[in-house]
C-alpha positions as CSV (number, residue, x, y, z in Angstrom):
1,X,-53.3,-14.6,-65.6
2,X,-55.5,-14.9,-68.6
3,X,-55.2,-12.5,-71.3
4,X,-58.1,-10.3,-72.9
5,X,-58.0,-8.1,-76.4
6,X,-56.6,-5.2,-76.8
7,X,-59.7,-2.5,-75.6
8,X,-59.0,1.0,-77.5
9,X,-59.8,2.1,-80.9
10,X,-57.7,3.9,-83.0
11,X,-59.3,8.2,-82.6
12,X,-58.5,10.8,-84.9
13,X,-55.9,13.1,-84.8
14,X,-58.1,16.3,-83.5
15,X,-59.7,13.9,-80.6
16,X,-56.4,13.2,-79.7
17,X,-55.7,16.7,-78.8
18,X,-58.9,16.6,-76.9
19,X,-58.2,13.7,-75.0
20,X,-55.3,14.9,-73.6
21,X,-56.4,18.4,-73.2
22,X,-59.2,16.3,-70.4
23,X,-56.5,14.7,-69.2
24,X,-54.8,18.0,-67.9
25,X,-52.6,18.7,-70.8
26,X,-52.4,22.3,-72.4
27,X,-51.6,23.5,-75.5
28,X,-49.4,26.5,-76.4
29,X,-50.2,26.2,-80.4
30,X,-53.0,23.3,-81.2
31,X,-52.4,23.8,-84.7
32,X,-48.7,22.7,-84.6
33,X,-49.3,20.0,-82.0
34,X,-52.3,18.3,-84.6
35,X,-49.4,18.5,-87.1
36,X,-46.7,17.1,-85.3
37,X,-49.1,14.3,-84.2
38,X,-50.2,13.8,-87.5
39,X,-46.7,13.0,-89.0
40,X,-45.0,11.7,-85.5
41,X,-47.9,9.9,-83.5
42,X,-49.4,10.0,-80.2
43,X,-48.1,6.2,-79.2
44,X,-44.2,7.7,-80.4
45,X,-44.7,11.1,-78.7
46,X,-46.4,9.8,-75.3
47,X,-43.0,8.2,-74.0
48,X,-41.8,11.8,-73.9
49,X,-44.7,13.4,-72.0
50,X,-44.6,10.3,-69.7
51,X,-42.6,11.9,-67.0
52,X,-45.0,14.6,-67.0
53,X,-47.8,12.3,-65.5
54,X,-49.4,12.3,-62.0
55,X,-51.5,9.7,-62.3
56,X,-49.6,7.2,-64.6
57,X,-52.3,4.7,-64.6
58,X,-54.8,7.2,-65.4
59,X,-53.1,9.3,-67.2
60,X,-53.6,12.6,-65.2
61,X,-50.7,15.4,-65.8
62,X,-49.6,17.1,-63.3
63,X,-50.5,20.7,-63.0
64,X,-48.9,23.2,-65.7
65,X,-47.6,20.2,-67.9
66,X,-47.8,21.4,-71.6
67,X,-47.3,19.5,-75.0
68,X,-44.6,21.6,-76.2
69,X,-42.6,20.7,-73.0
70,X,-42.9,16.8,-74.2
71,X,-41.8,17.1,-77.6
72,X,-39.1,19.4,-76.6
73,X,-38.1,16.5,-74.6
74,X,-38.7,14.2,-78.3
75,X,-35.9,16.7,-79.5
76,X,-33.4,16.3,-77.7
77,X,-33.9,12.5,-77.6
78,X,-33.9,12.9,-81.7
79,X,-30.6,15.1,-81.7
80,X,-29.1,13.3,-78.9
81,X,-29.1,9.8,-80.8
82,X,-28.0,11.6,-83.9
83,X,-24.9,12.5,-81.8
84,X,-24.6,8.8,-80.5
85,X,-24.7,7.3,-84.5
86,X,-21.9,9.5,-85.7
87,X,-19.9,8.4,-82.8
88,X,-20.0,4.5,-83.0
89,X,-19.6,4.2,-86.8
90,X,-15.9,5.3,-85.6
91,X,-15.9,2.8,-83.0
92,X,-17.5,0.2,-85.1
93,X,-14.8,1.0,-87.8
94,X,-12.1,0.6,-85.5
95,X,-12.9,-2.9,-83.8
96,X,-13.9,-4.2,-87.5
97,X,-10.3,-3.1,-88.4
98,X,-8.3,-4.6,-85.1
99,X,-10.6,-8.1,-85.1
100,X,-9.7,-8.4,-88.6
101,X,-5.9,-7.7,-88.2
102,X,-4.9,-9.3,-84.5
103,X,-6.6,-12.5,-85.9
104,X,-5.5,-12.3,-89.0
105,X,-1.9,-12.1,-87.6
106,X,-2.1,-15.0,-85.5
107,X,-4.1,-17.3,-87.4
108,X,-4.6,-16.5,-91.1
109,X,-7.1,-14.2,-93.1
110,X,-9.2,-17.2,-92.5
111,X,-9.6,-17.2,-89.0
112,X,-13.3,-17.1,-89.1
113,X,-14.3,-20.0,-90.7
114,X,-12.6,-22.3,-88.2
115,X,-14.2,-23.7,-85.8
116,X,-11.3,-25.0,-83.7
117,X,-11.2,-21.1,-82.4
118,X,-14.6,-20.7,-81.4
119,X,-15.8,-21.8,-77.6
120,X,-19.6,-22.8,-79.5
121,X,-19.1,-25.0,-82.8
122,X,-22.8,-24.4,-83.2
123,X,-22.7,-20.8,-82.5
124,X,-20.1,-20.7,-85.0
125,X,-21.5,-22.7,-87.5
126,X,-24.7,-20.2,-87.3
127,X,-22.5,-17.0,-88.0
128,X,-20.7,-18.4,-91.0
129,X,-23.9,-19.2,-92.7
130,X,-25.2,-15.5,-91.4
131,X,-22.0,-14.0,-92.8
132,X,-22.4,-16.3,-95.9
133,X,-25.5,-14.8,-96.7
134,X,-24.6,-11.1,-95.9
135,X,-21.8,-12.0,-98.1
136,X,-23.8,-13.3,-101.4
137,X,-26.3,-10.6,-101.0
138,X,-23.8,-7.4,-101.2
139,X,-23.2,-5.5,-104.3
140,X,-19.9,-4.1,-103.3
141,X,-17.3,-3.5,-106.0
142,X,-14.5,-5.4,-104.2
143,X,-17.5,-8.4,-103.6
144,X,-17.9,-8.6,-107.3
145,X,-14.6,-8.3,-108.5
146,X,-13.5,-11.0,-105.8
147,X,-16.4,-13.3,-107.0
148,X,-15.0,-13.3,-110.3
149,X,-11.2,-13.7,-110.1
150,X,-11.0,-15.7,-106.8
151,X,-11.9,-19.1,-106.0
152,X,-12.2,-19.0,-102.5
153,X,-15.5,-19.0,-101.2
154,X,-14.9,-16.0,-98.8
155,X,-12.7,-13.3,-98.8
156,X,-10.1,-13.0,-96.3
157,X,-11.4,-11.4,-93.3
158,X,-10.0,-7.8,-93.0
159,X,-12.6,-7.5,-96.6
160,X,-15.6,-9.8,-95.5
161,X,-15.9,-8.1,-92.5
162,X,-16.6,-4.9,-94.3
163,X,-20.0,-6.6,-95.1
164,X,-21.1,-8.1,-91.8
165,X,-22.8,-6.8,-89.4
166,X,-21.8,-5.5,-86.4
167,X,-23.7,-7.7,-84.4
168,X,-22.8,-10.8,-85.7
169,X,-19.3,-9.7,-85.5
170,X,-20.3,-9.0,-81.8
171,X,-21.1,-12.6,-81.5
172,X,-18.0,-13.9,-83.2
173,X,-15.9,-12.1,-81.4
174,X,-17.8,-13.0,-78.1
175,X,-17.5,-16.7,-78.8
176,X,-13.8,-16.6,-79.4
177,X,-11.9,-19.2,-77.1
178,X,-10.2,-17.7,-74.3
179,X,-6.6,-16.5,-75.4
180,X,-3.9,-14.0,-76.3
181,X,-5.7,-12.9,-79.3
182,X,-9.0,-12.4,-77.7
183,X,-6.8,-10.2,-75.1
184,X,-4.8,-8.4,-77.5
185,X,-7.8,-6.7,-79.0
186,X,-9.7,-6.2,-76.2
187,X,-6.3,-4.5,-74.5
188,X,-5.8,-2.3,-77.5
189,X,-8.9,-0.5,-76.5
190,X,-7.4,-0.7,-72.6
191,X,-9.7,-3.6,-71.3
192,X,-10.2,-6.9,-70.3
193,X,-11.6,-9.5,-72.7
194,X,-14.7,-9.8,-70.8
195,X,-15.5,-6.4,-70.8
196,X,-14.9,-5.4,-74.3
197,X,-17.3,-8.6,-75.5
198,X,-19.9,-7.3,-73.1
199,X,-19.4,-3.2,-74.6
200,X,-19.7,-4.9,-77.9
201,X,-23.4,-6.1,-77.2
202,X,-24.1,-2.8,-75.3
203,X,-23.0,-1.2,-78.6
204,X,-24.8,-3.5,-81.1
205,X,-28.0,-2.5,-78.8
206,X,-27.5,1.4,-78.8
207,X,-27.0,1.3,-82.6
208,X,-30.4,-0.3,-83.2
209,X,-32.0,1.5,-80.7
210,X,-31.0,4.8,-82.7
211,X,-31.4,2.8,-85.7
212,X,-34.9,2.5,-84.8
213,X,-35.4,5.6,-83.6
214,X,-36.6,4.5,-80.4
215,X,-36.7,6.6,-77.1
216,X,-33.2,6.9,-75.7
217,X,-33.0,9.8,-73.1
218,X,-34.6,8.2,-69.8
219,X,-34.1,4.1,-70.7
220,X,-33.1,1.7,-68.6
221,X,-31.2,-0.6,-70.9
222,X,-32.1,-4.3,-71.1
223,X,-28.8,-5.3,-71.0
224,X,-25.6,-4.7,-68.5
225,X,-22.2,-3.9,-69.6
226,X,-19.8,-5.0,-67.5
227,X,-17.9,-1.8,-65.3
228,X,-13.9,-2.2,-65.9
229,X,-11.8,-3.0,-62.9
230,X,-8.6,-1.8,-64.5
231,X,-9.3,0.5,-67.5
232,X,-6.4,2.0,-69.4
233,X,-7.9,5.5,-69.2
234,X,-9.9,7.4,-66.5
235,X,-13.5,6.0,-66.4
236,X,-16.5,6.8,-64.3
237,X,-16.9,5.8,-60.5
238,X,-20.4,3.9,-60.8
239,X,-22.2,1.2,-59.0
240,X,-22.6,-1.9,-61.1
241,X,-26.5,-1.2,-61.2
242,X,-25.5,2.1,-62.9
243,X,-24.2,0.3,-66.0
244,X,-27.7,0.1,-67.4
245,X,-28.4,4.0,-67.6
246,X,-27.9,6.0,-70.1
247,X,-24.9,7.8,-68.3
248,X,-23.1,5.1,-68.2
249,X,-23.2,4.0,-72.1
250,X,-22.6,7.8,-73.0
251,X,-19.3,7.4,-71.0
252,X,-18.5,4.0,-72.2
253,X,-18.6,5.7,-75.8
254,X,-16.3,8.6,-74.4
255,X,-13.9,6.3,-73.0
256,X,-13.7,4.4,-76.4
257,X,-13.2,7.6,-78.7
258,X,-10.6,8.9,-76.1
259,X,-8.3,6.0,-77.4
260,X,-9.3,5.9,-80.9
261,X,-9.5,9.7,-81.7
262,X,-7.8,11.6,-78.7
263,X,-9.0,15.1,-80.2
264,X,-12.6,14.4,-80.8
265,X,-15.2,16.7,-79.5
266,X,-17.9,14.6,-78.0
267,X,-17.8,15.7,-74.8
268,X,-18.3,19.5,-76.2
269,X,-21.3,18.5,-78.1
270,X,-23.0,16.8,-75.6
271,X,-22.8,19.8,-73.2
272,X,-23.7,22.1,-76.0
273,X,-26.8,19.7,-77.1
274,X,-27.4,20.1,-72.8
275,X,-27.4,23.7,-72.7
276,X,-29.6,24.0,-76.1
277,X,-32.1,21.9,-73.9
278,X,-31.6,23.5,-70.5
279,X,-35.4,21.7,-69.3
280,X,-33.2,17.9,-69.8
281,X,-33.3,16.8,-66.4
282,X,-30.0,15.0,-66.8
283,X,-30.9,12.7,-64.0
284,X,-33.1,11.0,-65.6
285,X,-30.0,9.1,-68.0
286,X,-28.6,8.1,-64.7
287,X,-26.0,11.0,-64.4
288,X,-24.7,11.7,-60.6
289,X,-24.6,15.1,-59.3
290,X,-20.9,15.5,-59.6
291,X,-20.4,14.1,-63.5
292,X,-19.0,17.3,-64.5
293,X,-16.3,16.3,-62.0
294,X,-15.0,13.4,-63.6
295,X,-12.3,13.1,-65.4
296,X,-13.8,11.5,-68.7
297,X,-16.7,14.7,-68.3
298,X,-13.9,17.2,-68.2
């Protein structure tokens, strides 16, 4: 199909309010809606009144849909991946610190660099020179004072780690041959090898998507983490298609805190940030009737 130039013109901020006022969409306060478009923008707002279309292709509400209804919606998105952040810098912190330890214990603090360990030499290769540069460009105290007492070219892992990326630590981790190493940190956090490399990415993709600041609530994820067959702790009962909602990533993040912080309060803050939001139509993250049911939920 050939391709044609993009149509529209940018319109100002008060005939944006008109627009969709034609298109079927009231107003409970114009003034507060031209100034939340004004500092937000229609193109970042109009995935939240989405839902509230008749005619998607024509952009027709449906009868009684109202502005303040959408960005209540852009709320709860905003809080609710707020909640997500704080949540997997504790989960990040923990695999940084079992990668760097199980490998460390087998191999050396070294383990990284070689190659022999890796299942893609060029892969590999790649993420040393990413981690290379991560590493030359940091600022970090413990960077500089290594840099000038040391004359290795890297740190030992359980310290350059602390400066790469999660998602090339992702990678590394995914591209580890096959072995007891590779099992032992995946089973610390009560799952097969497999699994845990394909939570990584999921996790890697949530944190930029929050990141970002990109719409969260109703997506259906590009990628599919893998369901466990034999987790350690109670997990969800879910079809494999359900492991790219929402639900499913919220409960992946629940299962992981239950074994690195058995008394956090996720779970209570979610269903607090729920009931603050009582209009959330939860289905719409790929939650089942019965979650409350489940034991992860309870």
């Amino acid at each position: 199909m050939s391709k044609i130039p993009y149509p529209k013109n940018l319109i100002s901020f008060a005939d944006q309010i008109t627009l969709l006022k034609q298109r079927g969409l009231s107003f409970g306060d114009e003034s507060k809606a031209l100034h939340l478009l004004q500092n937000i923008s229609y193109y970042r707002l109009s995935g939240y009144w989405y839902p509230l279309l008749a005619d998607k292709q024509n952009h027709i509400f449906k009868p009684g849909s109202t502005f303040e209804a959408a960005y209540s919606i852009y709320k709860f998105d905003s809080e609710l991946r707020k909640l997500i952040s704080a949540e997997l810098e504790k989960i990040e912190v923990a695999v940084r610190t079992q990668i760097a330890y199980l490998l460390s214990s087998q191999y050396n603090g070294y383990w990284f660099t070689d190659a022999s360990l890796f299942n893609n030499p060029a892969h590999h290769a790649q993420m040393v020179d990413k981690i290379d540069v991560e590493y030359q460009r940091s600022d970090e105290e413990f960077v500089t004072a290594f840099k000038a007492k040391y004359s290795n070219h890297f740190p030992p892992s359980w310290m350059t780690l602390e400066i790469t990326s999660f998602g090339t630590l992702s990678i590394l981790y995914s591209n580890l041959v096959p072995g007891r190493a590779k099992r032992n940190i995946a089973a610390y956090f009560g799952l097969a090898d497999t699994v845990f490399a394909s939570w990584l990415h999921s996790i890697v993709y949530i944190r930029n998507i929050c990141a970002h600041h990109c719409r969260l609530w109703n997506r259906t994820l590009s990628i599919r983490p893998l369901m466990p067959r034999s987790p350690r702790k109670p997990f969800v009962s879910l079809s494999a298609s359900g492991t790219q909602q929402v639900y499913f990533i919220l409960s992946m993040i629940v299962y992981l805190l239950n074994i690195i912080n058995p008394n956090h309060s996720f779970v209570v803050r979610f269903k607090d940030l729920l009931s603050r939001y009582p209009s959330i139509d939860v289905r719409a993250m790929g939650f089942p009737a019965n979650w409350k049911n489940e034991d992860i939920w309870k």
